[in-house]
C-alpha positions as CSV (number, residue, x, y, z in Angstrom):
1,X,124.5,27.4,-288.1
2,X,125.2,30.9,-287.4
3,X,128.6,31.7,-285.6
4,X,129.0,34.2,-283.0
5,X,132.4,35.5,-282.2
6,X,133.9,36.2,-279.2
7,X,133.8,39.8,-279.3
8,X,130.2,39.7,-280.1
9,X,129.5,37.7,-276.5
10,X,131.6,40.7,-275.0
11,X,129.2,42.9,-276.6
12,X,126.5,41.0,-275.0
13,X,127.5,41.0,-271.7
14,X,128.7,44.5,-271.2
15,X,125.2,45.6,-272.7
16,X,122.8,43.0,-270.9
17,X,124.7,42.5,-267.5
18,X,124.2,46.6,-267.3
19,X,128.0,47.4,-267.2
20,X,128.5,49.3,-270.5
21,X,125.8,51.8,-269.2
22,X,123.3,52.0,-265.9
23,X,120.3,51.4,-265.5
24,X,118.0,53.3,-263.1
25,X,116.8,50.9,-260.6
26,X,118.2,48.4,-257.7
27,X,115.7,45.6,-259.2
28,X,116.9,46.3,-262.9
29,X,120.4,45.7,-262.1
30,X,119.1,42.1,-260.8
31,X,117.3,41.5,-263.4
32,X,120.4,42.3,-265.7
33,X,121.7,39.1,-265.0
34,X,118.7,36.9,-263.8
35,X,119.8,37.2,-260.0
36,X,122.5,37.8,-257.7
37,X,125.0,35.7,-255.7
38,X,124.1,36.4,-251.9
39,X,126.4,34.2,-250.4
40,X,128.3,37.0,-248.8
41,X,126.0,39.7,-248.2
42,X,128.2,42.3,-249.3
43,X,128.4,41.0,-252.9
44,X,124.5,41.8,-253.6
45,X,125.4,45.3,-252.7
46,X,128.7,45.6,-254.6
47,X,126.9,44.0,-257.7
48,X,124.3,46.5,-257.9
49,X,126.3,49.4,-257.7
50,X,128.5,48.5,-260.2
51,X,125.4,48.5,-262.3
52,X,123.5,51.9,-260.6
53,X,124.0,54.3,-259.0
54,X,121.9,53.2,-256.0
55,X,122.5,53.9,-252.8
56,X,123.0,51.3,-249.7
57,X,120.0,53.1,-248.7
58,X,118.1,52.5,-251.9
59,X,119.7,48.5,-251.8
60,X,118.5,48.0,-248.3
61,X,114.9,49.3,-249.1
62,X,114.8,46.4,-252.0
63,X,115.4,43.6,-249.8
64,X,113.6,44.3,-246.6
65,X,111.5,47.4,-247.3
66,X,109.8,46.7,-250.5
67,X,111.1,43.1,-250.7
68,X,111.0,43.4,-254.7
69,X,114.4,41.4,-254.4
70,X,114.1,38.0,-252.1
71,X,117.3,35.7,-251.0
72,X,116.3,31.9,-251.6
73,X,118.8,29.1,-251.6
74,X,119.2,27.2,-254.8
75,X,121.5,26.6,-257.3
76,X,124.3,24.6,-256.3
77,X,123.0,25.1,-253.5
78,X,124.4,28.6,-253.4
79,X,121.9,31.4,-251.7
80,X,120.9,33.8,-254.4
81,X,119.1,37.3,-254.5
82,X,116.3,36.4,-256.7
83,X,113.7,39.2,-258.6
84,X,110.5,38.6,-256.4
85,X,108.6,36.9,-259.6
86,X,111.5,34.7,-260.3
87,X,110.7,33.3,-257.0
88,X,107.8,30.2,-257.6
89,X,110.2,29.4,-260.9
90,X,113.0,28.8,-258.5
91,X,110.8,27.3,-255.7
92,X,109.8,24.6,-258.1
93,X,113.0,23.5,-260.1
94,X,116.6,24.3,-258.7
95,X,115.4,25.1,-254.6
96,X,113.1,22.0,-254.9
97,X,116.3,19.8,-256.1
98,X,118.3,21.6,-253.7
99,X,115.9,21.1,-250.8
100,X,116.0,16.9,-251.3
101,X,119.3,16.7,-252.0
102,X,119.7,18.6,-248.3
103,X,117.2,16.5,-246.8
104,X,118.4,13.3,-248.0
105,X,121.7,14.1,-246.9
106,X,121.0,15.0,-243.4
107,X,118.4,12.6,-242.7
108,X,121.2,9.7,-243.5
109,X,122.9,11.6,-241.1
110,X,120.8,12.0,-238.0
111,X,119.9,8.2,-238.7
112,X,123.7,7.4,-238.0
113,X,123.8,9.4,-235.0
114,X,120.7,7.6,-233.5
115,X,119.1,10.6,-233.1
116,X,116.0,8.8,-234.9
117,X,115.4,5.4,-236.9
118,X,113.6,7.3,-239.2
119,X,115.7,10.7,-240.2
120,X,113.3,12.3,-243.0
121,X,110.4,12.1,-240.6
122,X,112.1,13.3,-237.4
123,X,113.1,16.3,-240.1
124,X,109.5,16.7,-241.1
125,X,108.1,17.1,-237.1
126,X,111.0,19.5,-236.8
127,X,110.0,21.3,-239.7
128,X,106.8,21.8,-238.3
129,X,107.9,23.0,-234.8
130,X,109.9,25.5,-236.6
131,X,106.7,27.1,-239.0
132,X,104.9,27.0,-235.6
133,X,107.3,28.5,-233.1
134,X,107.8,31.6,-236.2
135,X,104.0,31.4,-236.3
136,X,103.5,32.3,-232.3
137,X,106.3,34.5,-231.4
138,X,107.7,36.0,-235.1
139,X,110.6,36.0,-236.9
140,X,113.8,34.7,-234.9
141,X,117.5,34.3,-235.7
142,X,118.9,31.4,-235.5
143,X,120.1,32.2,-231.8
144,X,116.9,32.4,-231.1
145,X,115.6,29.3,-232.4
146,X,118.0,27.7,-230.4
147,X,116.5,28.9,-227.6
148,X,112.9,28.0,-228.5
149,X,113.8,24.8,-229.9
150,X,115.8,22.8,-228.0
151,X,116.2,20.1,-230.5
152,X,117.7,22.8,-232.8
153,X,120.5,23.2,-230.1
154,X,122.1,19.1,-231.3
155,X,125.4,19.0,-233.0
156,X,126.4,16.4,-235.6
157,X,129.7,14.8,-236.1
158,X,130.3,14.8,-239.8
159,X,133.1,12.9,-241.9
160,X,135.3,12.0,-238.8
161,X,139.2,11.7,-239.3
162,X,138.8,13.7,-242.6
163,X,140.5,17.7,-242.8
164,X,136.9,19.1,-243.4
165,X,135.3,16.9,-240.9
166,X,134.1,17.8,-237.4
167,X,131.4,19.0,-234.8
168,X,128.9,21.0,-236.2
169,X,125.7,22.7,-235.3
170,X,122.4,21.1,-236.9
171,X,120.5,24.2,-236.4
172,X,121.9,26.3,-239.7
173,X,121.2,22.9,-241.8
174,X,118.0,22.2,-240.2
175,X,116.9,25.9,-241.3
176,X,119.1,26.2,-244.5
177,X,117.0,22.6,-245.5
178,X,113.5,24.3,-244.5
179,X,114.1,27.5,-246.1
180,X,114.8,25.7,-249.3
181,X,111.7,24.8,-249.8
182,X,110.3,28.5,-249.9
183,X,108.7,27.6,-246.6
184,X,110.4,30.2,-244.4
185,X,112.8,32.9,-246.2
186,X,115.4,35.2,-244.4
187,X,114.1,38.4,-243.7
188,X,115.5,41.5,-241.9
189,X,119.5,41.2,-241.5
190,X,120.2,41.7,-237.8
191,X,123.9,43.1,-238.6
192,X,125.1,45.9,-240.9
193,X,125.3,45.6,-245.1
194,X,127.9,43.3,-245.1
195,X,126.4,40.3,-242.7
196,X,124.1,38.0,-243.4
197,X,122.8,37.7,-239.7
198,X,119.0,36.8,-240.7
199,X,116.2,36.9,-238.6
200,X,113.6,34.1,-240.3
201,X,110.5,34.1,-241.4
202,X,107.3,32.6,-242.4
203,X,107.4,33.3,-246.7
204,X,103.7,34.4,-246.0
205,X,104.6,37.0,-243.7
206,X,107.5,38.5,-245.5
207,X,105.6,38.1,-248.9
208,X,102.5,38.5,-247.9
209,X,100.4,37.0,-251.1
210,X,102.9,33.6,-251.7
211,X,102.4,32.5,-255.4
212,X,102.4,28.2,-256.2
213,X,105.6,27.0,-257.1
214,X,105.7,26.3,-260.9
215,X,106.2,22.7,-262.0
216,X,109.8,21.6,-262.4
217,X,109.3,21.7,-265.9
218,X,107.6,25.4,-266.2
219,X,110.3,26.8,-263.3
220,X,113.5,25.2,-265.2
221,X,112.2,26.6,-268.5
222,X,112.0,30.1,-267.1
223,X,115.2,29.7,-265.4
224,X,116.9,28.9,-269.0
225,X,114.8,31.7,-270.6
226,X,116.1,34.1,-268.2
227,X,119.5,32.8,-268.5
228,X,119.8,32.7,-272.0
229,X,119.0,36.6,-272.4
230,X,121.1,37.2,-269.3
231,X,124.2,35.0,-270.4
232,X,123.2,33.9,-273.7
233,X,124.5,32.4,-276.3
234,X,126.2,30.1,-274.3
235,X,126.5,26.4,-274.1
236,X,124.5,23.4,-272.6
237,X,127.3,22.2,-270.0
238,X,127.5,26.0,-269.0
239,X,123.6,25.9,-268.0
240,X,123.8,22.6,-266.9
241,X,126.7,24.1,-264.4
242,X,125.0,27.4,-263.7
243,X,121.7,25.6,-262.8
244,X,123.0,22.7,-260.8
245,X,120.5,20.4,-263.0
246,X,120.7,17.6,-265.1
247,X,121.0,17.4,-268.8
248,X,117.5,15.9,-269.7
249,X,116.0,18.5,-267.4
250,X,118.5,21.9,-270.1
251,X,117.6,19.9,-272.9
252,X,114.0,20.2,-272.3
253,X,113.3,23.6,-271.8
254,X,115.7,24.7,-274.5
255,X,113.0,22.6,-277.0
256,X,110.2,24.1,-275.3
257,X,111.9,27.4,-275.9
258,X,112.6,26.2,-279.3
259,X,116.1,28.2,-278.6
260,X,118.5,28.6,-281.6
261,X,121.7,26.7,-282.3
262,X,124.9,28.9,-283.0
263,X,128.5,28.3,-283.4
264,X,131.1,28.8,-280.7
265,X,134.3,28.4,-280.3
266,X,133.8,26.1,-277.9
267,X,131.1,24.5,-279.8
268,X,127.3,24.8,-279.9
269,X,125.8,27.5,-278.2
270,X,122.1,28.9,-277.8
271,X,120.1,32.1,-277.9
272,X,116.2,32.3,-277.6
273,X,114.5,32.7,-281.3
274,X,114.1,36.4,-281.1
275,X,117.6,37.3,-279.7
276,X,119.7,35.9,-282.6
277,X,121.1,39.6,-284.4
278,X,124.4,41.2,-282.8
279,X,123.9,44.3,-280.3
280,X,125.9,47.1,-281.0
281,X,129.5,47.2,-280.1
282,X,129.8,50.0,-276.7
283,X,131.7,52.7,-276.1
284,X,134.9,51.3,-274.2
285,X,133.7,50.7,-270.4
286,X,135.4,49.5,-267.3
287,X,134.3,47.7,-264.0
288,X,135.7,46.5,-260.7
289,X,133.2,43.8,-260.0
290,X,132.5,41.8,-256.6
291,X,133.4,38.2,-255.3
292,X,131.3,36.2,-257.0
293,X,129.5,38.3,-259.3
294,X,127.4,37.3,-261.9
295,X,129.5,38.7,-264.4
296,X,131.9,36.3,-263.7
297,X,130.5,33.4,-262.1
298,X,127.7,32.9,-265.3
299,X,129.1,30.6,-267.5
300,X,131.2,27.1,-266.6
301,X,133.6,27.9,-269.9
302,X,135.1,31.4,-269.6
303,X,138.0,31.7,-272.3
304,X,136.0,34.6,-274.2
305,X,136.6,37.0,-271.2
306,X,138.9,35.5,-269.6
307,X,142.8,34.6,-270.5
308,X,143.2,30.6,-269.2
309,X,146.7,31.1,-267.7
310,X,145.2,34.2,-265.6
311,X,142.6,31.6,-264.1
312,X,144.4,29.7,-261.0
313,X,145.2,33.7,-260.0
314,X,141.6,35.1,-260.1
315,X,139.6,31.9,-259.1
316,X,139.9,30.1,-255.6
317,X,140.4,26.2,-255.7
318,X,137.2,25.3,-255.4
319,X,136.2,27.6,-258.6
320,X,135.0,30.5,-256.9
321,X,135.8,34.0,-258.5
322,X,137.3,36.9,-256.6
323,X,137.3,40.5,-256.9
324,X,137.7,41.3,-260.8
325,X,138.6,44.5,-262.4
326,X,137.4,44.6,-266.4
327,X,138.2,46.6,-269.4
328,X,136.0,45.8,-272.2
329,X,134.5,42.9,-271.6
330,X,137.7,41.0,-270.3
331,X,139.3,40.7,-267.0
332,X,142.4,42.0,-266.6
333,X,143.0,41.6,-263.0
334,X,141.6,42.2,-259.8
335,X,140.9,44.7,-256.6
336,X,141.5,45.4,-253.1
337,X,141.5,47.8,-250.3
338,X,144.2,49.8,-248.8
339,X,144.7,49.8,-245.0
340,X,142.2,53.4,-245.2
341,X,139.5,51.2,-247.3
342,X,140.2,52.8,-250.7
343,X,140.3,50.9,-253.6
344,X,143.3,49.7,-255.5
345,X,143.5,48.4,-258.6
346,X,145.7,45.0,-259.4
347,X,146.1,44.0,-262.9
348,X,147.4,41.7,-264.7
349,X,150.1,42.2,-266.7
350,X,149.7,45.6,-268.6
351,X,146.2,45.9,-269.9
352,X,147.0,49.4,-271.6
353,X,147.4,53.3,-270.4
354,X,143.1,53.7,-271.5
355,X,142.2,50.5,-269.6
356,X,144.3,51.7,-266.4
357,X,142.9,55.3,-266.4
358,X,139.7,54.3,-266.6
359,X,139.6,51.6,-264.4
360,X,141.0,54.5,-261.9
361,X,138.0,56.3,-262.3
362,X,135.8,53.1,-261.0
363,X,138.0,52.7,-258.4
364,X,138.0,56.5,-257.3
365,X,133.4,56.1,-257.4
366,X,133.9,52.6,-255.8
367,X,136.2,54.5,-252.8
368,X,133.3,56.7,-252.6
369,X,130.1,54.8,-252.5
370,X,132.1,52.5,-249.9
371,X,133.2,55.8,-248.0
372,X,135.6,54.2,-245.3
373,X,134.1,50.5,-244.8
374,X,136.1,47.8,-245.7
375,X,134.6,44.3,-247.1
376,X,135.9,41.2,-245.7
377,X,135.9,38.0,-247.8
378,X,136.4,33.9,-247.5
379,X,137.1,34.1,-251.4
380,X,139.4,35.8,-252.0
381,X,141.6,35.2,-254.8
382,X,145.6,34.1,-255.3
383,X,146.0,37.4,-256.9
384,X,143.9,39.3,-254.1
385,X,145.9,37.6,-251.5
386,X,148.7,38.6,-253.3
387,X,148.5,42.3,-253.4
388,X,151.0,44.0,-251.1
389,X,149.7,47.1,-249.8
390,X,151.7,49.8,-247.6
C-alpha cells in the first residue's frame, strides 16, 4: 500500500482547493472543493474570493442571476452552496437523509403538542399549502408565509427545563424540512451579502428544467467521487463525518468507485484510481480563509494542517472552525477586523518573518475587496474572541 505523507496532502489541498493559484471563475472556485458552507451567507462570498478574484458583483450574479451555484440543505444538516449539477446527487442521498431525519423529528413533536394525532401527515397537508400558496402568489419570505399561512404562525415548546430549550417558531422548521427535499429552494436574498434573508421558491421556478434526484446509491457515490478529488486521500471516518452518512452507505460507493487504498498516518486513506501520483509541490502561498470554510471544515482528522494543541483556540465547542490565516498548507492562526473594518492578522505563535509578510499582503487585498463592511459571526473562535484591537 502506497504511503502518502503529510506534506504531499498539503500539496493537494493548496493545488485542488484553488488557494496555491486562482482560478477564473465564481463556479470553479466551488467546484474546487465540491461546494461551499452557506450557513452564514457571508462565508460563500469570503470563500470564493479567497480563491478569485471575483467580484461581490460577479458572486451575486452566480447565485440569483445565473443560478449556476444553488443553496440546498444537507449534510449534517448544514445549508451548503452546491454546483447546480451536483444538485439531484445531493437531492437524493445526504438532503433526502436530512429531510427524514427533520421530519421525523418534528412530527414526534407536533404529536406531543396535540397539534395533530398524526404529525407526518399534518406535515405533508402543510407541505402542500406551502408549494401552492408559492404557486399562486410567488416567492415569499418567511414573514410572508406567516402571513399567508396561518398555521405557519404556531410555536413549539422544545426540550423544556433544559439551557437550549424554549419557545420557538415552527415556520423556519416547517420550511427548512420542505426545502430539504429540493421541493422549494431559497432564492433571491432580501438583505445585503452578508444575510441570508430568503425569499422561497418553487425549485421549478428558480431552476426552471428540475433534473430527478439520483438514487441514494448513484447521489452518495458522486458525493464521494467529488470529495475524494476535492479532499482526497483521506479517510473513511473523515467522509463518513463530512457526509453525515453511515458507514455501509462510504463503503459502497468507494467499491463502486473501486478507490485506492494508501497509507496515512492516521491509517488508511483513499484516492480515486486515476489520482494516485503526487502533484507538484507550489510556490509558498498564503490565505486568510472564512468561518467555516471548506478548507478547514473538510476532513473530521486535521493533524496534517493543523497543530492539535492550536485546536480548542481556532475551533468553537461544538467543532466549528473560525476565521483561519494559512501559510503553506498549515494554519497558523486566525483573522479579524479592526474597529475601521480592516483586516488584522492573529497568529499563533511565530510562524516566520515570510509567512507574516505574506499573509500581510492577503490581508491588505482582503481590506480591499471588503472595502469598509465588517462581517459579523456566531462562530467565532477562542482565538478570534481573543484578539484585542485598539
Amino acid at each position: 500500500m502506497r504511503e502518502i505523507t503529510d506534506r504531499q496532502r498539503r500539496a493537494r489541498l493548496a493545488t485542488r482547493h484553488a488557494l496555491a493559484a486562482p482560478v477564473a471563475s465564481v463556479e470553479q472556485a466551488v467546484e474546487a472543493v465540491t461546494c461551499l458552507h452557506a450557513t452564514e451567507a457571508p462565508s460563500v462570498y469570503l470563500s470564493v474570493a479567497a480563491r478569485s478574484d471575483a467580484t461581490r458583483e460577479d458572486i451575486a450574479a452566480a447565485l440569483y442571476t445565473d443560478r449556476s451555484v444553488v443553496k440546498q440543505l444537507a449534510m449534517r444538516r448544514t445549508l451548503f452552496a452546491f454546483p447546480r449539477d451536483l444538485l439531484p446527487h445531493a437531492w437524493g442521498s445526504a438532503s433526502a437523509r436530512v429531510a427524514q431525519q427533520l421530519q421525523a423529528r418534528m412530527a414526534k413533536e407536533i404529536e406531543a403538542h396535540g397539534i395533530a394525532k398524526r404529525g407526518d401527515a399534518w406535515l405533508d397537508r402543510l407541505h402542500t399549502t406551502i408549494r401552492a400558496a408559492l404557486a399562486e402568489d410567488g416567492p415569499a419570505t418567511t414573514a410572508e408565509l406567516r402571513e399567508r399561512i396561518p398555521l405557519l404562525a404556531q410555536r413549539l415548546e422544545v426540550s423544556p427545563g433544559k439551557t437550549y430549550g424554549g419557545s420557538f417558531p415552527i415556520a423556519p422548521r416547517v420550511l427548512g424540512t420542505l426545502a430539504a427535499t429540493g421541493s422549494i429552494l431559497r432564492g433571491d436574498n432580501q438583505g445585503d451579502w452578508r444575510t441570508n434573508r430568503p425569499r422561497w421558491t418553487l425549485t421549478e421556478d428558480w431552476l426552471g428544467s428540475v433534473p430527478e434526484p439520483a438514487t441514494p446509491e448513484e447521489g452518495y457515490r458522486e458525493l464521494v467521487r467529488r470529495w475524494l478529488h476535492s479532499f482526497g486521500p483521506g479517510t473513511e471516518a473523515d467522509m463518513v463525518w463530512w457526509l453525515g452518512a453511515t458507514k455501509a452507505a462510504v463503503r459502497r460507493a468507494l467499491a463502486d468507485l473501486e478507490a485506492v487504498e494508501v497509507t496515512l498516518a492516521e491509517g488508511v486513506g483513499y484516492l480515486l484510481p486515476d489520482d494516485v501520483e503526487d502533484l507538484p509541490e507550489p510556490e509558498p502561498w498564503a490565505a486568510l480563509l472564512p468561518v467555516l470554510d471548506p478548507a478547514t471544515m473538510g476532513w473530521k482528522q486535521r493533524d496534517f494542517y493543523l497543530d492539535p494543541e492550536d485546536r480548542p483556540f481556532l475551533f468553537d465547542t461544538n467543532g466549528n472552525g473560525g476565521t483561519t490565516a494559512w501559510w503553506c498548507g498549515r494554519v497558523v492562526g486566525c483573522w479579524v477586523q479592526d474597529p475601521d473594518g480592516a483586516v488584522v492578522v492573529v497568529p499563533r505563535g511565530d510562524p516566520g518573518a515570510d509567512a507574516l509578510a505574506a499573509l500581510e499582503v492577503e490581508a491588505a487585498r482582503l481590506s480591499a475587496w471588503l472595502d469598509g463592511a465588517k462581517v459579523a459571526t456566531v462562530y467565532a473562535s477562542p482565538q478570534m474572541k481573543s484578539a484585542r484591537l485598539p
